[in-house]
C-alpha positions as CSV (number, residue, x, y, z in Angstrom):
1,X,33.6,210.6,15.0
2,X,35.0,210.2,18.4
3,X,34.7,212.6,21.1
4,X,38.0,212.8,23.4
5,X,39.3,214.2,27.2
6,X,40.8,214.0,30.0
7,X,40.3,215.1,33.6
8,X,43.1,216.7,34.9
9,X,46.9,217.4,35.4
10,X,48.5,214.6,37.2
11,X,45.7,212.4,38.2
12,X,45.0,209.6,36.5
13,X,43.7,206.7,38.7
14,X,40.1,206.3,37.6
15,X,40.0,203.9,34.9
16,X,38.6,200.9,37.2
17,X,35.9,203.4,38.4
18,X,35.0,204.3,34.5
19,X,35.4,200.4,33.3
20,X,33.7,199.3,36.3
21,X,30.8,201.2,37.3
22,X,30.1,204.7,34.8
23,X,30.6,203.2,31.4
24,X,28.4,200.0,31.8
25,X,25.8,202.7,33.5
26,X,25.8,204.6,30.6
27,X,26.2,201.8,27.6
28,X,22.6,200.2,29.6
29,X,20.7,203.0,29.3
30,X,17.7,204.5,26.5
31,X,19.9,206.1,24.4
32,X,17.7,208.8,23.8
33,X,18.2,209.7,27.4
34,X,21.7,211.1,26.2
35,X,20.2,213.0,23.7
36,X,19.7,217.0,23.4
37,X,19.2,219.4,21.6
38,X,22.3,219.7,19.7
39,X,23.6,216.4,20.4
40,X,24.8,214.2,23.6
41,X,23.8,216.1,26.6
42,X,26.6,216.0,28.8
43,X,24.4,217.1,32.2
44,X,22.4,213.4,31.0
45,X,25.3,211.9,31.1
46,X,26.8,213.3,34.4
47,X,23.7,212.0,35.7
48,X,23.4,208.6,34.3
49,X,27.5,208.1,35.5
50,X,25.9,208.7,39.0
51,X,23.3,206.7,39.2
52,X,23.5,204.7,42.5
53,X,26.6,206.4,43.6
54,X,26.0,207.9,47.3
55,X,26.7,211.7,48.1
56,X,29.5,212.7,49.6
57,X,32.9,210.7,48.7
58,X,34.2,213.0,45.6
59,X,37.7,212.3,44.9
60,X,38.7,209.9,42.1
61,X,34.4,209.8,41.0
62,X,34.5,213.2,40.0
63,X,37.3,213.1,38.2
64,X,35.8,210.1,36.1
65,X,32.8,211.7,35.7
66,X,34.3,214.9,34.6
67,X,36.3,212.4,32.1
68,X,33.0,210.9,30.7
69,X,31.1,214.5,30.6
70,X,33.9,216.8,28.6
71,X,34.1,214.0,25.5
72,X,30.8,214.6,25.3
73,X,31.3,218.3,24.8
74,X,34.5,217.7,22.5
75,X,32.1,215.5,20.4
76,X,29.2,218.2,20.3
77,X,31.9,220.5,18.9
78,X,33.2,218.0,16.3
79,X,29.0,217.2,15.4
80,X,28.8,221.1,15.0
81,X,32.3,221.8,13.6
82,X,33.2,224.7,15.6
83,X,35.5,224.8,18.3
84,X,34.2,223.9,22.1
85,X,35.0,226.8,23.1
86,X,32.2,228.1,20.6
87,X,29.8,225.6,21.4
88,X,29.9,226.3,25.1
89,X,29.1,229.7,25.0
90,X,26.6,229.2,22.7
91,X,24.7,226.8,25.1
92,X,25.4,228.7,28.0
93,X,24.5,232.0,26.6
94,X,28.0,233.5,27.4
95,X,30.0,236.0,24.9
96,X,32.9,234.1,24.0
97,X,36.3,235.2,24.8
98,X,38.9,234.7,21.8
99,X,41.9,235.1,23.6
100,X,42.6,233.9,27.2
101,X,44.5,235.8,29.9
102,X,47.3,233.0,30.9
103,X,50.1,232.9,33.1
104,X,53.0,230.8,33.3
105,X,53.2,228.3,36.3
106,X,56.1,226.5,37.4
107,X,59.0,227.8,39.6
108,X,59.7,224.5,41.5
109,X,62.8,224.0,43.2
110,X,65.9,223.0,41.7
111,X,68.7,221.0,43.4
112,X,72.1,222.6,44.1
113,X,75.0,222.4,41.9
114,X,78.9,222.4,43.2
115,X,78.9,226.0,43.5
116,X,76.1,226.1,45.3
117,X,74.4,228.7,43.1
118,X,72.4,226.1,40.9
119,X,68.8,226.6,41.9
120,X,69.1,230.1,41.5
121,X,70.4,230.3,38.3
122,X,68.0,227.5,36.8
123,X,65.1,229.3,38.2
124,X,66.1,232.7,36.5
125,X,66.6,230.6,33.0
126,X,63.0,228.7,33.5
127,X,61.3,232.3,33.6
128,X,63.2,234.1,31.2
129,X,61.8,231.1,28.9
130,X,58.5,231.9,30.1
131,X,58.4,235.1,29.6
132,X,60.6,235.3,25.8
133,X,57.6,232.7,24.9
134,X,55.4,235.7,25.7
135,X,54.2,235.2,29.2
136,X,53.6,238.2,31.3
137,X,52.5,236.2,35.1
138,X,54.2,233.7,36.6
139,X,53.6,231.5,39.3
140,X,56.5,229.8,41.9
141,X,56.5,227.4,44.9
142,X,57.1,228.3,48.2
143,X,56.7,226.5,51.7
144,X,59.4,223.5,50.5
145,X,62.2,225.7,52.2
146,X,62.9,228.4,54.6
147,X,61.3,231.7,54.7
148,X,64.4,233.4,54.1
149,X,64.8,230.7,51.2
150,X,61.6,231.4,49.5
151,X,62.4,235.2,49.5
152,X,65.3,234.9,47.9
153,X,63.3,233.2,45.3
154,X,60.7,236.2,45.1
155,X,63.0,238.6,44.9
156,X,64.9,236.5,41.7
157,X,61.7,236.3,40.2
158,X,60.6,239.8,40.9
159,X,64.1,241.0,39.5
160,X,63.5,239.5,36.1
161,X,59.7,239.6,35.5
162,X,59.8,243.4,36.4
163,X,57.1,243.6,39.2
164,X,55.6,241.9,42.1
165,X,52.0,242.1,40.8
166,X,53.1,239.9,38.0
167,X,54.0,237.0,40.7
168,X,51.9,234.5,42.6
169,X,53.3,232.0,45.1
170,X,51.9,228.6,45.6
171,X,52.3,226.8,48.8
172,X,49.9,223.9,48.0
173,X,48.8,223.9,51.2
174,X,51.3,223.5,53.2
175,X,51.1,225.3,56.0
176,X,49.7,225.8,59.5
177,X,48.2,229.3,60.9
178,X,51.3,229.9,62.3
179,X,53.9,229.1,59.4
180,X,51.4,230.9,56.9
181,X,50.5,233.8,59.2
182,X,54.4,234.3,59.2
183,X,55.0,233.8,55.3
184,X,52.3,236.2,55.1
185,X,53.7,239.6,56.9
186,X,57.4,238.6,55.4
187,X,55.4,238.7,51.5
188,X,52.9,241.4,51.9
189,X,55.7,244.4,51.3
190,X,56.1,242.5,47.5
191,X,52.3,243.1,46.7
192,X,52.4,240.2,44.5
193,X,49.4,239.0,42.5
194,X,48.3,236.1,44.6
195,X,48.8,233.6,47.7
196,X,47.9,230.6,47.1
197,X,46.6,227.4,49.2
198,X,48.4,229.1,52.3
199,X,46.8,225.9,54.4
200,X,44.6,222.7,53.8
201,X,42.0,223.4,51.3
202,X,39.4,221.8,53.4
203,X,40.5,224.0,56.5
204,X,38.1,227.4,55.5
205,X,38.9,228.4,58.8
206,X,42.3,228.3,58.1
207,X,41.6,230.2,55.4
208,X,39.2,232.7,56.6
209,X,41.9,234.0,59.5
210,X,44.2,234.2,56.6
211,X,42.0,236.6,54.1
212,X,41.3,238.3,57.2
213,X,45.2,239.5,57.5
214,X,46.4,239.4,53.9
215,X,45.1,242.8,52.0
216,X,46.3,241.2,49.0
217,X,44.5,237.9,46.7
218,X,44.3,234.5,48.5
219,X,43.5,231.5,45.7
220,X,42.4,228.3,46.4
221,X,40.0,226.0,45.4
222,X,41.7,223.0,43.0
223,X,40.8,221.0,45.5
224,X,37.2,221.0,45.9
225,X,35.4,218.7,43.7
226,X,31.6,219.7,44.5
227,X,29.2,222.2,43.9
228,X,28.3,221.4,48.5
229,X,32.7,221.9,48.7
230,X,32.6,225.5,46.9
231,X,29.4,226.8,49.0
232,X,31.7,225.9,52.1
233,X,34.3,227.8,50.8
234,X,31.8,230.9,49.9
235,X,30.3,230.8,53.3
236,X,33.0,229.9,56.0
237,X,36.9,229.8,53.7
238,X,36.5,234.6,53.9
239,X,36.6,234.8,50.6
240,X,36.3,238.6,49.6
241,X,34.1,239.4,46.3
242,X,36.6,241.5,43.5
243,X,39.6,240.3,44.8
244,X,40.1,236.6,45.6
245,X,40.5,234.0,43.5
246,X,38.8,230.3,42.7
247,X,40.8,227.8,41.2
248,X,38.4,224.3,40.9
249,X,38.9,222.5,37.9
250,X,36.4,221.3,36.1
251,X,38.4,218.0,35.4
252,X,38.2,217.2,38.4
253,X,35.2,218.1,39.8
254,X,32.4,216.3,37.7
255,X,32.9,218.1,34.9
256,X,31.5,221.1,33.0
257,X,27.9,220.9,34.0
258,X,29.0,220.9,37.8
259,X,31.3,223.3,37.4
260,X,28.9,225.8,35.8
261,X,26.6,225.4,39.1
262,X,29.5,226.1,41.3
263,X,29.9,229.7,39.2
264,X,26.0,230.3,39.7
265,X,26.5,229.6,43.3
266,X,29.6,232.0,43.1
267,X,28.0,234.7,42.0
268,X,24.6,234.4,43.7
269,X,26.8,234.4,46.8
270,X,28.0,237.9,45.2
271,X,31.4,237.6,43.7
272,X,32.2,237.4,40.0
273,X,33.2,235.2,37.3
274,X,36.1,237.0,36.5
275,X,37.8,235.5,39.9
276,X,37.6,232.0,38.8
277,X,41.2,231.0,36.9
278,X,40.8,226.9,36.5
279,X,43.9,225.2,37.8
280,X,45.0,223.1,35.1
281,X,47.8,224.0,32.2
282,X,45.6,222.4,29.5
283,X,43.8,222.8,26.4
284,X,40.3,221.6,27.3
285,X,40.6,224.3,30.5
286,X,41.5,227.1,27.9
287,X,38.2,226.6,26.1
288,X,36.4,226.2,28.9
289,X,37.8,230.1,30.1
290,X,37.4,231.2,27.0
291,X,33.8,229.9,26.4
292,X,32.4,231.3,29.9
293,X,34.0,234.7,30.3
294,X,36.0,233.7,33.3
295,X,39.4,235.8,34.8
296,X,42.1,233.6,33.3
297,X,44.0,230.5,32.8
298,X,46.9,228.2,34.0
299,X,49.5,226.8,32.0
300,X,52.6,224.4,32.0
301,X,55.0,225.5,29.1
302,X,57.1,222.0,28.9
303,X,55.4,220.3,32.1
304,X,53.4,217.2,32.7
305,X,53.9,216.4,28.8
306,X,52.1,215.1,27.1
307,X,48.6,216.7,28.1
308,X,50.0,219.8,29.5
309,X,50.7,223.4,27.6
310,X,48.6,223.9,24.2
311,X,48.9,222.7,20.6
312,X,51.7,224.5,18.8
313,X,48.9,226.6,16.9
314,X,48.5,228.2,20.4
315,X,51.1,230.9,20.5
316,X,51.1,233.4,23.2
317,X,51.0,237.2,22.4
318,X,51.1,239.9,25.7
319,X,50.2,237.1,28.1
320,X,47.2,235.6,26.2
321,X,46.5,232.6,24.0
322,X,43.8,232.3,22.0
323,X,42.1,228.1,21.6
324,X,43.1,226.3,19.2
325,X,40.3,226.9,15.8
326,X,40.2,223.1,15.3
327,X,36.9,221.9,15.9
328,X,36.5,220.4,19.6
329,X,39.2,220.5,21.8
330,X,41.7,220.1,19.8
331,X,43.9,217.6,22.0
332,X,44.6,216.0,18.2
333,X,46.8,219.0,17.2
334,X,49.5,218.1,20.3
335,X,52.0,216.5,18.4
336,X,52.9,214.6,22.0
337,X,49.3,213.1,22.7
338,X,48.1,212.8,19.2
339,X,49.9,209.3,18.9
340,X,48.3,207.9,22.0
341,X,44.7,209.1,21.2
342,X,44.8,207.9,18.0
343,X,45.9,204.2,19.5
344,X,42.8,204.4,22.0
345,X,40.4,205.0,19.5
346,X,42.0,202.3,17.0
């Protein structure tokens, strides 16, 4: 029985730091000392991975880790034959969610055709997609063109999704004060569901000036990879309790264990669970949503194939999808990764 993950969307760099320096750590040691109660312990493992690394210098090592330390949770699932989803509320001591708020994300820009009209139209026809396939929120880009550019794509998106509140805007952090305090007043009017990573996700300054003059929901947060990045981001980034909203992704920040800290340290710090949405259009985030009681999830209907969207079984109904009833992940029931697994663990 094998247990099987991935980190994240898009990032996939870290096999000399797993081949060199986690999987020999963890292959040397007692093998009791990977042992708990109810199988591997992936907090054991997280640990073992680390041993010798220094603190501070994140990046690709938490996304190996998180690698190394979510099989294990896929393979306490398959040991228990229930899906992860299951087992991680179980261990945690959360009441399980079994359906998942999602929404949609895409909205990237499309080049130009002869008349001029083409990246209109193709926007328009992505979210109609989205939204026949049953999504009700959708998320675009803006910041890769003019202001007056990106509200023309609002207002497309607004005039075929019905409202603004069903409409974030990413910006990926883009922007300066100045560019995002001007995309700022020019959005606020649409009252759309969220901003998101206005500036640098390091800059909580940057950040803090821009909660302070947005009455709407800032997100942020896919880029911290540390329990020490998300206190930051609690104390200095102005982050407002009920309405903001955390996006770090346990794939690439250590893992589950780590990421379960960062929510205690959320929510000593007063805000809720229900803010934290995992970026991340992936199966193994949906369980983890769905087993922790948290706000919501991303997804990527037909992007970064073949580990983003959900297994076929997954259908969405009124904007949510329920995990797949396999047990484990179920990463083995996506007919475009199933091949590929099944050659790794030949």
């Amino acid at each position: 029985m094998v247990g099987l993950a991935f980190n994240s969307i898009g990032r996939f760099a870290q096999g000399g730091i797993l081949r060199d320096r986690m999987i020999p750590r963890l292959l040397e040691a007692d093998p009791e000392a990977l042992l708990g109660d109810d199988g591997l312990d992936p907090e054991a493992i997280r640990d073992v991975a680390m041993q010798d690394e220094k603190p501070g210098g994140h990046g690709d090592r938490a996304g190996a880790v998180a690698a190394l330390e979510l099989a294990a949770w896929d393979l306490n699932a398959k040991l228990a034959d229930e899906p992860t989803y299951a087992t991680i509320a179980r261990r945690h001591g959360t009441a399980a969610n079994d359906s998942v708020s999602v929404y949609a994300a895409g909205g990237y820009y499309y080049p130009c055709d002869a008349d001029g009209d083409g990246s209109a139209r193709q926007l328009r026809e992505e979210l109609k997609r989205h939204r026949d396939m049953g999504f009700d929120q959708f998320k675009i880009k803006v910041g890769g063109a003019s202001v007056a550019d990106d509200l023309r794509r609002i207002e497309q998106t607004i005039d075929v999704v019905g409202t603004g509140s069903q409409v974030a805007v990413d910006a990926h952090g883009r922007f300066g004060f100045v560019e995002a305090v001007s995309l700022l007043g020019a959005i606020e009017p649409y009252g759309l569901r969220w901003f998101e990573e206005p500036g640098d996700p390091l800059d909580y300054a940057l950040n803090a000036e821009v909660t302070a003059r947005y009455p709407g929901s800032v997100a942020t947060g896919e880029n911290l990879f540390s329990v020490v990045d998300v206190a930051n981001l609690a104390r200095y980034g102005g982050m407002r309790p009920g309405l903001d909203i955390f996006q770090m992704d346990p794939g690439l920040s250590y893992g589950l264990t780590e990421y379960v800290e960062q929510i205690a340290l959320l929510e000593n710090a007063g805000f809720d669970r229900s803010q934290c949405h995992p970026h991340g259009g992936h199966v193994i985030n949906l369980h983890l949503v769905a087993g922790l009681g948290l706000g919501g999830c991303e997804a990527y209907p037909g992007v970064f194939q073949p580990v983003g969207g959900f297994p076929p079984v997954c259908s969405v109904e009124n904007g949510r999808i329920s995990p797949p009833p396999a047990p484990g992940f179920g990463l083995e029931l996506n007919p475009g990764l199933s091949g590929y697994l099944e050659g790794l663990c030949a």
